[in-house]
Phi, psi and omega in degrees: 000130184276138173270146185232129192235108173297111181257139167312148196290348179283336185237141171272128172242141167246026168132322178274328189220172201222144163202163184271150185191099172115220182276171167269134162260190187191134167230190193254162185242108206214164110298100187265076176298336190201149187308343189285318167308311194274348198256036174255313165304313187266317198295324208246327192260348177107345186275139191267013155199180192217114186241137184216139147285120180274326172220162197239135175307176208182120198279352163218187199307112038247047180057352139219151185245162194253144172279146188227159236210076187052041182096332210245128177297158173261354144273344148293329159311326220253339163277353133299317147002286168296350171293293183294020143103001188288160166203090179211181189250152181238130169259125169233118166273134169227147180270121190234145191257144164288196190257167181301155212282003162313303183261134174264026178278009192334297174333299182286351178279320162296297160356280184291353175273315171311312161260017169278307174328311165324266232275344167262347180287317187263005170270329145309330172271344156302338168236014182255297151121046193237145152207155199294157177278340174192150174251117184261103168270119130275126185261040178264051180258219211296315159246104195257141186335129182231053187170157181304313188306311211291346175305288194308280205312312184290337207254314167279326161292344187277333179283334188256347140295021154240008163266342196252002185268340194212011169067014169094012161280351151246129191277124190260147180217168157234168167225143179232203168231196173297308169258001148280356148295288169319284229286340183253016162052084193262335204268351149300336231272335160107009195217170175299116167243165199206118136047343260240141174222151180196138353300187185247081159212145153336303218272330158228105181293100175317146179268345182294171156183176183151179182255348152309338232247088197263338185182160174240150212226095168284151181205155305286137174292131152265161192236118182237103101115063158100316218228171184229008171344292194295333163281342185292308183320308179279327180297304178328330188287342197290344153109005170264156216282329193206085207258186187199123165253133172217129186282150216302338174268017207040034187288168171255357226265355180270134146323100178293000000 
């Protein structure tokens, strides 16, 4: 089955690899329970992608688990959607726990996490036929890194389990915040990274860079009379491909 994966208009693929090419896009980053939310979000409110978290850490194997929405995974929520007529680009986050703090295995804790993800992003896409533009760990769950090595190694096991969980049809990312960026030199690590800033102004400018370094995932967005215009401006201004804003309710209910 051939797959269909929507890239931000900022980005080009050549079936293997993903590179920037153009303007910054900046989508909303929400809680999505139903397919009706999201293609409510792009069709009615205008956002040209969509970041949803799919699974919440788990202190043992496989280290996250996926949330489900009335029965339903939030990548099957969110690859029905398009069926209804929907058109955006997608980021799926999943949240992953290191392993207890006992075991130095961080690696096989990616690992396992990563293809657990696989096997719930594609048995949706087997029946969506959509798959997200980058598959995203964040590594804030129950137990979290507390030194680089252990960043890094959970972060390389989590790409090869969800490259050997999906034969190699899904694209892996991380999310950090700024000074786990810095401080464990994130802009080596050799993989799609992502972000987190906060406030969203001019007036604070990320300190992060690197060529890894694909979007920043601003908090909290304001809402000025219906819309998020003025916060879309400033992450675009900063000049990276693919960016994400989310309200303090994680709501869908703002305007782009």
């Amino acid at each position: 089955m051939a797959f269909k994966r929507i890239l931000a208009p900022s980005l080009v693929s050549d079936g293997v690899n993903i590179t920037a090419s153009g303007s910054s896009s900046t989508g909303l980053y929400a809680t999505f329970q139903t397919a009706s939310a999201v293609v409510t979000a792009n069709v009615t409110n205008g956002w040209p992608g969509i970041q949803a978290t799919s699974g919440s850490g788990i202190t043992s194997s496989p280290y996250t688990s996926a949330l489900k929405y009335n029965g339903e995974t939030v990548p099957k929520i969110i690859g029905t959607a398009y069926s209804k007529g929907a058109d955006f680009w997608w980021n799926d986050y999943w949240t992953v726990s290191g392993p207890s703090s006992s075991s130095n295995d961080w690696t096989s804790a990616g690992e396992a996490a990563g293809k657990y993800a696989a096997g719930i992003v594609m048995t949706a896409a087997n029946s969506t036929g959509f798959i997200p533009q980058f598959v995203v760990i964040d590594l804030e769950g129950q137990i979290q890194p507390a030194n680089a090595t252990q960043f890094t190694t959970l972060v390389k096991g989590w790409m090869t389990g969800l490259a050997d969980g999906s034969s190699g049809e899904l694209t892996g990312a991380f999310y950090s915040d700024q000074s786990q960026w810095e401080s464990y030199d994130l802009n080596s690590l050799g993989y799609y990274g992502f972000v987190a800033i906060s406030p969203i102004s001019t007036s604070n400018p990320p300190s992060a860079s690197g060529s890894n370094l694909w979007g920043f995932a601003g908090y909290y967005g304001t809402c000025v009379n219906g819309n998020a215009s003025g916060d879309v401006a400033v992450l675009n201004g900063f000049g990276k491909p693919v960016n994400t804003i989310q309200f303090s309710d994680s709501g869908d209910d703002c305007a782009y």
